[in-house]
C-alpha positions as CSV (number, residue, x, y, z in Angstrom):
1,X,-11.7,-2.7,-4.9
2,X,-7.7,-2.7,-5.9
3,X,-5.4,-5.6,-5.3
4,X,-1.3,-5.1,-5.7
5,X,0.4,-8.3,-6.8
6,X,4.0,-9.0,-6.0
7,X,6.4,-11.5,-7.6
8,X,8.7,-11.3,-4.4
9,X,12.4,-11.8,-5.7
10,X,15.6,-11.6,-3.5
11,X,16.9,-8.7,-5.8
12,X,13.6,-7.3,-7.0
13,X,9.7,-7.2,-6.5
14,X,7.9,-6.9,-9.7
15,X,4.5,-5.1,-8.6
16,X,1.3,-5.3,-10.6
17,X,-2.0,-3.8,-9.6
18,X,-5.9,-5.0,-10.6
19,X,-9.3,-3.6,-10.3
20,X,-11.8,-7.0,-9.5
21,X,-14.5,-4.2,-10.8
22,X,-13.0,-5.0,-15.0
23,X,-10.7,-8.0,-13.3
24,X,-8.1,-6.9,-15.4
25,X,-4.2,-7.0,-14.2
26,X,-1.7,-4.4,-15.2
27,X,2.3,-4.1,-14.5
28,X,3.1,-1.3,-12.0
29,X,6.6,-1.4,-11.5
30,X,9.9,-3.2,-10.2
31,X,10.6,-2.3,-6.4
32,X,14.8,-2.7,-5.5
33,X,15.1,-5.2,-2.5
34,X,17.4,-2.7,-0.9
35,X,15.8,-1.9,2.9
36,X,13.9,0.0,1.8
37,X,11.2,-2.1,-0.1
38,X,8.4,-2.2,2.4
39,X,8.3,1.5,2.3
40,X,8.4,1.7,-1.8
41,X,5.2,-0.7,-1.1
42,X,3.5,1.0,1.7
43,X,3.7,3.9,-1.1
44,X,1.9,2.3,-3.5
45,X,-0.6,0.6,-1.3
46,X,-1.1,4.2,0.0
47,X,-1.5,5.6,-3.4
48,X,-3.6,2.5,-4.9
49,X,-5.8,3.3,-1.6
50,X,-6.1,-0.4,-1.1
51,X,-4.3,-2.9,1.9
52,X,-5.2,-6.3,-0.1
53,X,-1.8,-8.4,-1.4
54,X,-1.3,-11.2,-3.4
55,X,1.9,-12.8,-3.4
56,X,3.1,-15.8,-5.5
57,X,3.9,-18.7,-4.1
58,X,6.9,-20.9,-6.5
59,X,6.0,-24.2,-6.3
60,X,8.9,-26.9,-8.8
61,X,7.4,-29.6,-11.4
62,X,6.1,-31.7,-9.1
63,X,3.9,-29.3,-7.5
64,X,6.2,-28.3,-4.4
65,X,7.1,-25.5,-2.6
66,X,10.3,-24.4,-3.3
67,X,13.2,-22.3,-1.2
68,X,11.7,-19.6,-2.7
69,X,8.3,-20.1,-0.8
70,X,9.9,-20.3,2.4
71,X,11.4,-17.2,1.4
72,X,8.3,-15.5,0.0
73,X,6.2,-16.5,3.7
74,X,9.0,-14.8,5.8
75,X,8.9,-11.5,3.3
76,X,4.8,-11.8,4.0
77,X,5.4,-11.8,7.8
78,X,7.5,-9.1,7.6
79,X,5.2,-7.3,5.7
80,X,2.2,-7.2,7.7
81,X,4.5,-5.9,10.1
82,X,5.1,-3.0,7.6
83,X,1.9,-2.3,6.7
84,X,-1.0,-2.7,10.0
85,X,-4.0,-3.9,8.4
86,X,-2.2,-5.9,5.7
87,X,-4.4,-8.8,4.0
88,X,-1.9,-11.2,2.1
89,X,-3.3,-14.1,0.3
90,X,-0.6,-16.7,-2.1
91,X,-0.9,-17.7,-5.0
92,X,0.7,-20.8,-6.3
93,X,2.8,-20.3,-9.6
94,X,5.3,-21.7,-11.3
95,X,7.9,-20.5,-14.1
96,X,5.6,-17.1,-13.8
97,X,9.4,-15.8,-14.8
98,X,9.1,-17.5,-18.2
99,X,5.9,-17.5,-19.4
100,X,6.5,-13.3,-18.2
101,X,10.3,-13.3,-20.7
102,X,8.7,-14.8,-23.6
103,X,5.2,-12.3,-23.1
104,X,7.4,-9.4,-23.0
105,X,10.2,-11.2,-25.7
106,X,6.3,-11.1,-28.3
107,X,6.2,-7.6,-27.6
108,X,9.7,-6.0,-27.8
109,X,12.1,-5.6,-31.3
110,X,14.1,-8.3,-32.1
111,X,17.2,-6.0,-32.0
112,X,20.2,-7.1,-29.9
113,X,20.3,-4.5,-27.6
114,X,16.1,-5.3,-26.7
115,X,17.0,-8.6,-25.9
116,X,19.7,-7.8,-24.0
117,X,18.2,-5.5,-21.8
118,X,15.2,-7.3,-21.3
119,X,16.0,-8.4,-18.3
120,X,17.9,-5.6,-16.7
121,X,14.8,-3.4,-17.1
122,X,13.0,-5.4,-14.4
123,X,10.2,-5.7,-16.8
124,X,10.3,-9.2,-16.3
125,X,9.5,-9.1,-12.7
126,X,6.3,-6.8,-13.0
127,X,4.8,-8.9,-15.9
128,X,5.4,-12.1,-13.5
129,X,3.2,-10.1,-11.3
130,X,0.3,-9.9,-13.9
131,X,0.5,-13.4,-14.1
132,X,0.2,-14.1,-10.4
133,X,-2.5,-11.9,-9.9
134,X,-4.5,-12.7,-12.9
135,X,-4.6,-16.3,-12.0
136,X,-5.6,-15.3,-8.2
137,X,-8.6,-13.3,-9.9
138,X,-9.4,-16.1,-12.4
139,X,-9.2,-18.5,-9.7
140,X,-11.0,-17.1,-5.8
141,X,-13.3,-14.3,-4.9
142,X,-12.9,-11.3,-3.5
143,X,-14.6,-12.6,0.0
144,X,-11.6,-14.2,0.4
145,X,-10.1,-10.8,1.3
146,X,-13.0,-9.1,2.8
147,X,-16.2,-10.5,3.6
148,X,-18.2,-7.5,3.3
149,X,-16.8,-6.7,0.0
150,X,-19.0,-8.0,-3.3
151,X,-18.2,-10.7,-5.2
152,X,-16.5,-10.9,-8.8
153,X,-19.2,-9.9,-11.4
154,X,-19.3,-12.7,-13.5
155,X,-19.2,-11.5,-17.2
156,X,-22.1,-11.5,-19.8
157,X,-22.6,-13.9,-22.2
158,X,-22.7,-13.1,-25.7
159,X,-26.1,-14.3,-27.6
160,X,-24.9,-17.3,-29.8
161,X,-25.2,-16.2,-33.4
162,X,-23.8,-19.1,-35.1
163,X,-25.3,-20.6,-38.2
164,X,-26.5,-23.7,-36.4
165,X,-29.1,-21.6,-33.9
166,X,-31.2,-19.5,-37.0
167,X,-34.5,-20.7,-37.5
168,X,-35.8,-22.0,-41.2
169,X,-37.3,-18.2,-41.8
170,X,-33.9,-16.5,-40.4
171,X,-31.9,-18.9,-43.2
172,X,-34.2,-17.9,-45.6
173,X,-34.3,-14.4,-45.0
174,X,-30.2,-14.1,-44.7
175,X,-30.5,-16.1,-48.1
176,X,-33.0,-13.7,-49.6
177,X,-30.3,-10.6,-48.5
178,X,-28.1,-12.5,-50.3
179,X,-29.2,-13.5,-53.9
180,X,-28.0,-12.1,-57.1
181,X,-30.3,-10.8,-59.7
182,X,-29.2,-13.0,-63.2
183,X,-28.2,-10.6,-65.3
184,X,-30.1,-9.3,-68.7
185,X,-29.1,-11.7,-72.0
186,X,-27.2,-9.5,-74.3
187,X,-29.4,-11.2,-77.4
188,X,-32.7,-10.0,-75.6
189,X,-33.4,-6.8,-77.9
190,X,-35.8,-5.3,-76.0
191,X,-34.7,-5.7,-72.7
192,X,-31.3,-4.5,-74.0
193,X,-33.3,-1.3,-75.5
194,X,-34.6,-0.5,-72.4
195,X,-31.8,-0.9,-70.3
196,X,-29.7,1.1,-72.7
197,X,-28.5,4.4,-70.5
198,X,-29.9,7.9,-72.4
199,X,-27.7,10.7,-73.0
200,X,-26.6,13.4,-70.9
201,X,-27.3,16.9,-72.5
202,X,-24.0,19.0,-71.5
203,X,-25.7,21.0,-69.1
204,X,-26.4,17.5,-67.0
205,X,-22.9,16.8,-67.1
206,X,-22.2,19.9,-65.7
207,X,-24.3,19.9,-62.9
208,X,-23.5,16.0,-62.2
209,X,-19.7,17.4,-61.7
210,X,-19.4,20.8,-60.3
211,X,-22.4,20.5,-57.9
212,X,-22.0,22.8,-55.0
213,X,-20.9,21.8,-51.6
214,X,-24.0,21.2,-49.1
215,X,-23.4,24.3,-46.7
216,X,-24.3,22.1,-43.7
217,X,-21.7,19.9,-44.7
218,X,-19.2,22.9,-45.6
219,X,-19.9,24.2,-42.2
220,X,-19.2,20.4,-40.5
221,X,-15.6,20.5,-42.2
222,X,-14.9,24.0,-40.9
223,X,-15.8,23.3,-37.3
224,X,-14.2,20.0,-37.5
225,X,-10.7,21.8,-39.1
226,X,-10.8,24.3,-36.5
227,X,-10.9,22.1,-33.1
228,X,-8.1,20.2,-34.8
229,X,-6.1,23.5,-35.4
230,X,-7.4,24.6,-31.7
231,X,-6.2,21.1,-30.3
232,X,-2.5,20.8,-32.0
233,X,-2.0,24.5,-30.4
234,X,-3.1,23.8,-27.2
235,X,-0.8,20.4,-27.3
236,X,2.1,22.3,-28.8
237,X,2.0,24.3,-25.3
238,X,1.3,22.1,-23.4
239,X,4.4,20.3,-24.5
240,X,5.9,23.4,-24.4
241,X,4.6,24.3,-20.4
242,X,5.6,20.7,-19.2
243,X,9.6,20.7,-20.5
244,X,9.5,24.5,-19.3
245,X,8.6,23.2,-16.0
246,X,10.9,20.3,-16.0
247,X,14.2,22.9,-16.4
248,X,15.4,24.6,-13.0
249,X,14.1,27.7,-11.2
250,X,17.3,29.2,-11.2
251,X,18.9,29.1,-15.0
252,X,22.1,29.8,-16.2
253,X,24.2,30.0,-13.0
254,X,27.8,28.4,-12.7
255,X,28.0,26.6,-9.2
256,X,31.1,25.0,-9.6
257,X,32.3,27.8,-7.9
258,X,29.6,28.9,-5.6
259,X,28.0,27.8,-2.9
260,X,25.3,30.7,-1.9
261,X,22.9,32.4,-3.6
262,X,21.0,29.7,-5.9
263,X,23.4,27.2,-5.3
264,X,22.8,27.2,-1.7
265,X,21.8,23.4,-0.6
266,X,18.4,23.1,1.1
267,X,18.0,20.3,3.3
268,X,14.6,18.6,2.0
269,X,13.3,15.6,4.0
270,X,10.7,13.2,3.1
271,X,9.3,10.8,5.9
272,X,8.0,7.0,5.4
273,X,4.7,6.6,4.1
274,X,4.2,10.2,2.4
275,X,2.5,10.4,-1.0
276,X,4.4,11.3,-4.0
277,X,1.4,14.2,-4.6
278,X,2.4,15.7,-1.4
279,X,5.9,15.6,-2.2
280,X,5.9,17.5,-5.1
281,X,3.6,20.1,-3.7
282,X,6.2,20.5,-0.9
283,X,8.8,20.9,-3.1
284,X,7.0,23.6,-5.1
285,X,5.8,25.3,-2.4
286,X,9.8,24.8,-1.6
287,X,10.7,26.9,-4.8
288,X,12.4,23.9,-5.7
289,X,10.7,23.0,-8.7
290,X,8.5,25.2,-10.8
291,X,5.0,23.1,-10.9
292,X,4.0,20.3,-8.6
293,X,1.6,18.8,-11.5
294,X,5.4,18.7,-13.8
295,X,6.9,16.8,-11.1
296,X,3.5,13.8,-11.0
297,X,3.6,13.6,-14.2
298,X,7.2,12.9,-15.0
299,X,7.0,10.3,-11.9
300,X,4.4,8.7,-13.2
301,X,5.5,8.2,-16.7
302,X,8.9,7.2,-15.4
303,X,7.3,4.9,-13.3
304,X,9.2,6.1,-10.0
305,X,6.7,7.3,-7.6
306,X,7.2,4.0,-5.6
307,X,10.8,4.5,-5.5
308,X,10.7,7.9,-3.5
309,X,13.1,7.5,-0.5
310,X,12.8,9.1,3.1
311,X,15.4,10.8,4.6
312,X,17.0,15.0,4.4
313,X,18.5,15.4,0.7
314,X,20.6,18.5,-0.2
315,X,18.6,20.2,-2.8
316,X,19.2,23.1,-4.8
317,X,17.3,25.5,-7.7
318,X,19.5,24.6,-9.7
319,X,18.9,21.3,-10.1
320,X,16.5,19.9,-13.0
321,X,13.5,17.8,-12.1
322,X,15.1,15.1,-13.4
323,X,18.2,15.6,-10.8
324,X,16.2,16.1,-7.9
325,X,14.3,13.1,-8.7
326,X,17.8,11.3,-9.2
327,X,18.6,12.3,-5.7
328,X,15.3,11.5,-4.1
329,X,15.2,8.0,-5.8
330,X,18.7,7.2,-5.0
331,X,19.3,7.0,-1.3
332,X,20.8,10.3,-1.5
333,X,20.2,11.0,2.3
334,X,22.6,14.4,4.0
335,X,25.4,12.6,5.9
336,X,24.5,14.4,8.6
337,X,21.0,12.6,9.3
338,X,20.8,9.6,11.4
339,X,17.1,7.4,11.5
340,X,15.5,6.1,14.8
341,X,13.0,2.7,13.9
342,X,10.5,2.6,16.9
343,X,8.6,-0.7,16.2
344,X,5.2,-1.4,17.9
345,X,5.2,-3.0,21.1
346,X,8.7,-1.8,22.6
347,X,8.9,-0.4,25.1
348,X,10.4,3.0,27.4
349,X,13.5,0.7,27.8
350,X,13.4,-0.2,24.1
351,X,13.4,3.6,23.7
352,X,16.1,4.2,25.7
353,X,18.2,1.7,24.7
354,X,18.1,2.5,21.1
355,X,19.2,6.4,22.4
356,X,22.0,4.8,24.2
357,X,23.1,3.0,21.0
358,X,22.7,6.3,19.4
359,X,25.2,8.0,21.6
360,X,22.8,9.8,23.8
361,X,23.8,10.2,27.7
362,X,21.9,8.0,29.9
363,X,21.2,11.3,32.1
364,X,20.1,13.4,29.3
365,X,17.3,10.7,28.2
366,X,15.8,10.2,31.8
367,X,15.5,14.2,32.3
368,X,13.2,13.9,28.7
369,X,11.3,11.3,29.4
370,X,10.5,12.9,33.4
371,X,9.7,15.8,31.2
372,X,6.2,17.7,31.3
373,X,5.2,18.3,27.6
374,X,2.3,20.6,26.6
375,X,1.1,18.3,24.1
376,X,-2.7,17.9,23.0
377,X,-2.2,14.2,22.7
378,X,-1.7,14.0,26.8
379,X,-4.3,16.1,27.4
380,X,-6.3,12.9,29.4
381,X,-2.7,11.4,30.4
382,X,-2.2,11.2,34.6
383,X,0.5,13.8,35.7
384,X,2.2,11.4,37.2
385,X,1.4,8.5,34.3
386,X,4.8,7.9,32.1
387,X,5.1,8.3,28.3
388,X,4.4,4.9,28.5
389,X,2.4,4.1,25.2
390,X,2.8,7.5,23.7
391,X,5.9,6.6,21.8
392,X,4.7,6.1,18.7
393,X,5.9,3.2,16.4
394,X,7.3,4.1,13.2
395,X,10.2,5.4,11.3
396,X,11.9,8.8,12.0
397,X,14.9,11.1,10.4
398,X,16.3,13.5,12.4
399,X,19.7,16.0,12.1
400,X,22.6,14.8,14.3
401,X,23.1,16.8,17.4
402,X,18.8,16.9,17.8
403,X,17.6,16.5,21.6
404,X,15.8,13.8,23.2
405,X,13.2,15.8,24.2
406,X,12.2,17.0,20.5
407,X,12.5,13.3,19.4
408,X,9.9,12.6,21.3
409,X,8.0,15.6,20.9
410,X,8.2,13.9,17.1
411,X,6.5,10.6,18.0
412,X,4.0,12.6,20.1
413,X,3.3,14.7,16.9
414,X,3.2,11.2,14.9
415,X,0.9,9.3,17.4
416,X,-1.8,12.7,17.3
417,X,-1.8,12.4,13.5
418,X,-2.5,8.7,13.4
419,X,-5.6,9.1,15.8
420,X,-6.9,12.5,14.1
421,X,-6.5,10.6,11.4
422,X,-8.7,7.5,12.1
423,X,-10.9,8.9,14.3
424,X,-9.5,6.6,17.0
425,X,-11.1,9.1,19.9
426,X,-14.8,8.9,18.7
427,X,-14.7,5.1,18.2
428,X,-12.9,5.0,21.4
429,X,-15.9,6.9,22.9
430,X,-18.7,4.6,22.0
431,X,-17.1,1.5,24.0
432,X,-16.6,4.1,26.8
433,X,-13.1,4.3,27.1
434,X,-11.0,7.9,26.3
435,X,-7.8,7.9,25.1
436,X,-6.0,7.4,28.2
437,X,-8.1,3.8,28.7
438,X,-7.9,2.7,25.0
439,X,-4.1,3.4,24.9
440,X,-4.0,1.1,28.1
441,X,-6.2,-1.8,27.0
442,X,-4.1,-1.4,23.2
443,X,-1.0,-1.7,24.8
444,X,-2.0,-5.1,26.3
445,X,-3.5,-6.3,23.1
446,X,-0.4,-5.6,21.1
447,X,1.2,-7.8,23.4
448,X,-1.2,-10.7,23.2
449,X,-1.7,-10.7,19.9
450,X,-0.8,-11.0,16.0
451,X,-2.3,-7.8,14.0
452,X,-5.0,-10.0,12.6
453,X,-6.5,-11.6,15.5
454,X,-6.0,-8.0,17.6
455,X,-9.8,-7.4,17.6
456,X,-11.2,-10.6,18.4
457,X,-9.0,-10.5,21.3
458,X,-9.8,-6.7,22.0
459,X,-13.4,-7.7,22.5
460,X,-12.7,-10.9,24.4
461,X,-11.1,-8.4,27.1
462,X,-13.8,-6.0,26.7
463,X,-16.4,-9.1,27.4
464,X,-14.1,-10.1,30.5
465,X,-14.6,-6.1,31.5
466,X,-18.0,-6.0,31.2
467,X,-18.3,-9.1,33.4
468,X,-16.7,-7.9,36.0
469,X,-13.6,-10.2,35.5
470,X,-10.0,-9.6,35.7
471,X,-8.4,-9.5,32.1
472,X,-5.9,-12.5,32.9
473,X,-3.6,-11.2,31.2
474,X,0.3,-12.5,31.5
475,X,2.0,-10.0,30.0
476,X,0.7,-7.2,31.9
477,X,2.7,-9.4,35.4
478,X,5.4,-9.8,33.3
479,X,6.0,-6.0,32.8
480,X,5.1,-5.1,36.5
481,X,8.2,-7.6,37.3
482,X,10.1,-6.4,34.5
483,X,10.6,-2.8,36.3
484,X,11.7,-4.1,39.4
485,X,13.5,-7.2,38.0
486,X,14.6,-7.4,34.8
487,X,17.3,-10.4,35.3
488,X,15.1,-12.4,37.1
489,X,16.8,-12.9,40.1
490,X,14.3,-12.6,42.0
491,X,11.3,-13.6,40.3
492,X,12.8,-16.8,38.7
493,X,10.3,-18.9,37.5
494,X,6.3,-17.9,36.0
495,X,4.5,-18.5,39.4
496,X,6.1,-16.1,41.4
497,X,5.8,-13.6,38.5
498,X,2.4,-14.3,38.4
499,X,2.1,-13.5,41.7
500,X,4.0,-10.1,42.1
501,X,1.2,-7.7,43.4
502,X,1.6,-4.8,41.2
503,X,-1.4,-3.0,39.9
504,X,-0.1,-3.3,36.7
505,X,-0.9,-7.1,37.3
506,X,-4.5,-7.7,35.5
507,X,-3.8,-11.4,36.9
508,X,-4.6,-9.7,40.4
509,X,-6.5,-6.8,40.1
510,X,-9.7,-5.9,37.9
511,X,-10.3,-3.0,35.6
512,X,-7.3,-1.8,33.9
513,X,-3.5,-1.8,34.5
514,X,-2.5,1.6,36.0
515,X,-0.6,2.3,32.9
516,X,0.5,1.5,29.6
517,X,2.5,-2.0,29.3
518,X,3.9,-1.3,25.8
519,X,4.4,1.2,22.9
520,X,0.7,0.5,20.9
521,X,0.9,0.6,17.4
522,X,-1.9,1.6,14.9
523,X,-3.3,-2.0,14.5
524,X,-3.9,-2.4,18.1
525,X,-5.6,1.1,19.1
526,X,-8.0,0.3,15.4
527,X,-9.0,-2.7,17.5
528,X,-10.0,-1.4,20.8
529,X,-11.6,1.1,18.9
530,X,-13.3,-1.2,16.6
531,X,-13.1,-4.7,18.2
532,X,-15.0,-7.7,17.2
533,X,-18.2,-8.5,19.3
534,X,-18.5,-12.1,20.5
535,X,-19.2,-14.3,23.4
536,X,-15.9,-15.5,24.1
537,X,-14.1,-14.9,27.5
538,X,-10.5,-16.8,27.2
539,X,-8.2,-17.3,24.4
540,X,-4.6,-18.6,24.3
541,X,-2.0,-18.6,21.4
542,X,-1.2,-22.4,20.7
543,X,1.9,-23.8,19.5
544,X,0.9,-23.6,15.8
545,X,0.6,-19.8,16.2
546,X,-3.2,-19.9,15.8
547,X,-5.3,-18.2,18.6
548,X,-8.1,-20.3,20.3
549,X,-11.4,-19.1,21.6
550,X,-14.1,-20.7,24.2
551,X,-16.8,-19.3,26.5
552,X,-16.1,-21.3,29.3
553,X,-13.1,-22.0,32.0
554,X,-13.5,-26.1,30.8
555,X,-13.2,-25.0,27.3
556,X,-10.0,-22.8,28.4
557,X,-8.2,-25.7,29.9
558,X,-9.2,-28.1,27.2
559,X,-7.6,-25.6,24.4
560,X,-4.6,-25.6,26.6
561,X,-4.1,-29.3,26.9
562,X,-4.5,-29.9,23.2
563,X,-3.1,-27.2,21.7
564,X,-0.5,-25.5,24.0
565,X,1.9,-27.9,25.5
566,X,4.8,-25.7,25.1
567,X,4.1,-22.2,24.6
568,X,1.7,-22.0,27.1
569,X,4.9,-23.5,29.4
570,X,7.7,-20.9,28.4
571,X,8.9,-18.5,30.6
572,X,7.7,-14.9,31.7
């Protein structure tokens, strides 16, 4: 199982990854706190194929948290938000930055220039990384993270083979390997005769010097000179292939002056999330750049692939590998793309709203969202049901000038690869629910709920379900009065709210609400479709944060008295 580990700066994020199967920590890279870090990182989780993070946690001499903590906890929040499914654990460090300057200080020249740009390089930041999450490994198991995972194999020990654990027969024998044979006294004649080498005839000598090469041997050397000459040819071209590929499709043309032909601009876009592989076999299939495998490699070694921006670039075959990365890494968006953020849990009036801001007419965004759209994901979706729910959270690029209704035909597209994906409609199936129930129920959860605690609360409403009882929940009378009376004026205070009769109100009515509440995102359909058995029937979020379980009514109120005296209070 991988682990990323971030040293979480306010300019940069050094990154480091591990493997608890060798427990050995490796740099990664340094990620630009620039808006668009959670994305570089979502990348590299993505690529690393693992959701586990460890983040250090600056504490000062004394052994407290610093600014910086507070600072690193907020960047953790809004990670998990990033990334659904997130696991962050802390690690407490301190001067990780130091002990990281004079590791990488032992390794560099001593030159001027080295010293100087040790810093700038952001090497500094990623080695700080090791550090944290080499001391995580050193210091907890992997259960903390995931319970089913195994633990940390704990290394083998080496036999001792110091002097002090040989037995009397070992020393003698080691002794006995040892010992020097006293050489033969020059005045002993007849030893001296006999030791006395004979001589040679010439015809010894000449056999003793110009003896013939063993032909096995001869044949060894051969086959061993030939891979050699076999490998330096094949690396000569493949040295050769790689800084063919890295050159431009289209050589040798002027476009200072010309704007068709192979100077033309294609607009290339590159959505959140995507894979640097798939990237560069977009591009070549593109005809932008001659090989895919070119364009991995030089990411790779250039340590960039995290640093791959979304958004519509202007590209041309013109341009080098190396400029098209430039343009990709650099924020290099076309000015004429504009980005829509839908988070999980807005709403149709979010949606709306953030057209509105857009410049869209108010008009114009009813008529798309009373549209009919012959879309597989609607398939079980009421006629007369609203895209309530189908809005899919996430972050989208799109030319000015693009309609409403193909935005949303975009989120439809995004929310049917999400559950294809995950296999959201077979789980979905086994708890008895289609899609048309599970986005329901997911919409509710996403309200009630923090990602982590989204099944356990999924299968507290399935238990309610199951027993016949009403789900309970308030947010699902708060929306019902929310469509009628958004100001309040009405409904003023949480028991009237409560008491609207809507058959969105699960306070009221059993089963389901009629439709969706909320904009679900991925976290929240994973744990309908996957929620956590128990025997629990209430919960409540307490003023701390936490959530609190019991199994009984008494339980319910008890959790409320002692742990919710002013959430539990505020208003609808």
């Amino acid at each position: 199982m991988k682990i990323l580990g971030l040293d979480v700066g306010t300019k940069r994020i050094g990154v480091a990854k591990a493997d608890t199967g060798v427990r050995i920590a490796t740099p990664v890279c340094t990620v630009s706190v620039d808006g668009t870090e959670f994305e570089q990182i979502a990348r590299l989780a993505k690529e690393n194929h693992t959701n586990l993070f460890v983040l250090g946690l600056p504490r000062n001499v004394l052994g407290q948290e610093t600014a910086q903590a507070a600072y690193t906890k907020v960047f953790a929040q809004s990670l998990e938000k990033a990334i659904p499914g997130a696991k962050i654990r802390f690690q407490d460090e301190s001067f990780t930055s130091v002990e990281a300057k004079s590791r990488l200080k032992a390794q560099k020249t001593h030159s001027n220039k080295a010293r100087q740009n040790l810093a700038k390089s952001g090497q500094i930041d990623a080695e700080a990384a090791v550090i944290i999450l080499t001391d995580f490994i050193e210091s907890f198991s992997v259960k903390s993270f995931n319970s089913s995972a195994k633990n940390f194999s704990s290394p083998v020990e080496e036999p001792n083979l110091s002097a002090k654990s040989l037995s009397s027969d070992d020393k003698s024998s080691a002794m006995s390997q040892t010992s020097v044979t006293p050489a033969t006294k020059p005045n002993a004649k007849k030893n001296s005769k006999s030791t006395m080498p004979k001589k040679s005839s010439s015809k010894t000598r000449h056999r003793w010097y110009h003896r013939p090469i063993n032909r096995v041997k001869r044949l060894i050397l051969l086959i061993f000179i030939a891979i050699f000459a076999l490998l330096t040819t094949a690396g000569v071209g493949v040295f050769g292939w790689y800084q063919i590929s890295l050159g431009p499709v289209s050589r040798n043309q002027d476009c200072s002056s010309a704007s068709s032909g192979p100077c033309a601009f294609q607009n290339f876009s590159i959505t959140a999330n995507e894979s640097a592989q798939n990237i560069a076999d977009r591009l070549a299939a593109a005809k932008l750049i001659h090989s895919s495998l070119a364009l991995q490699i030089y990411l790779r070694v250039n340590n960039l692939s995290a640093q791959l921006k979304t958004g519509v670039f202007k590209l041309r075959t013109t341009m080098t590998v190396a400029e098209i990365v430039e343009t990709i890494t650099k924020n290099g968006a076309a000015e004429n793309v504009f980005r829509l953020t839908i988070l999980p849990g807005e709403t149709l009036v979010d949606f709306k709203a953030k057209l509105l801001k857009l410049g869209y007419n108010s008009l114009v965004i009813d008529t798309a969202l009373a549209a009919k759209y012959d879309h597989p994901i609607l398939k079980d979706k009421p006629a007369d049901a609203s895209l309530e729910g189908y809005i899919f959270g996430d972050t989208y690029e799109f030319f000015q000038g693009e309609t409403v209704q193909n935005i949303i035909k975009r989120t439809l597209d995004q929310l049917q690869a999400k559950v294809n994906q995950n296999n959201i409609i077979p789980a979905l199936k086994e708890q008895g629910f289609t899609l048309w129930d599970g986005i329901r129920l997911a919409s509710v959860v996403q309200k009630e709920a923090r990602p982590a605690d989204q099944a356990m609360v999924a299968g507290v409403f399935l238990n309610r379900l199951h027993a016949g009882q009403t789900l309970g929940s308030d947010v699902t009378a708060k929306y019902a009065v929310d469509l009628i009376d958004p100001n309040r004026t009405i409904y003023n205070n949480n028991a009237a709210v409560l008491a609207y009769d809507s058959c969105y109100n699960t306070r009221k009515h059993t089963g389901l609400p009629c439709g969706a509440i909320s904009n679900p995102g991925l976290s929240a359909l994973l744990a309908v479709a996957h929620p956590t058995p128990s025997k629990y029937l209430f919960f409540l979020t307490g003023d701390d944060g936490k959530m609190y379980y019991s199994t009984t009514y008494s339980g319910h109120e008890y959790n409320i008295r002692k742990f919710c005296k002013e959430y539990c209070q505020a208003a609808l």
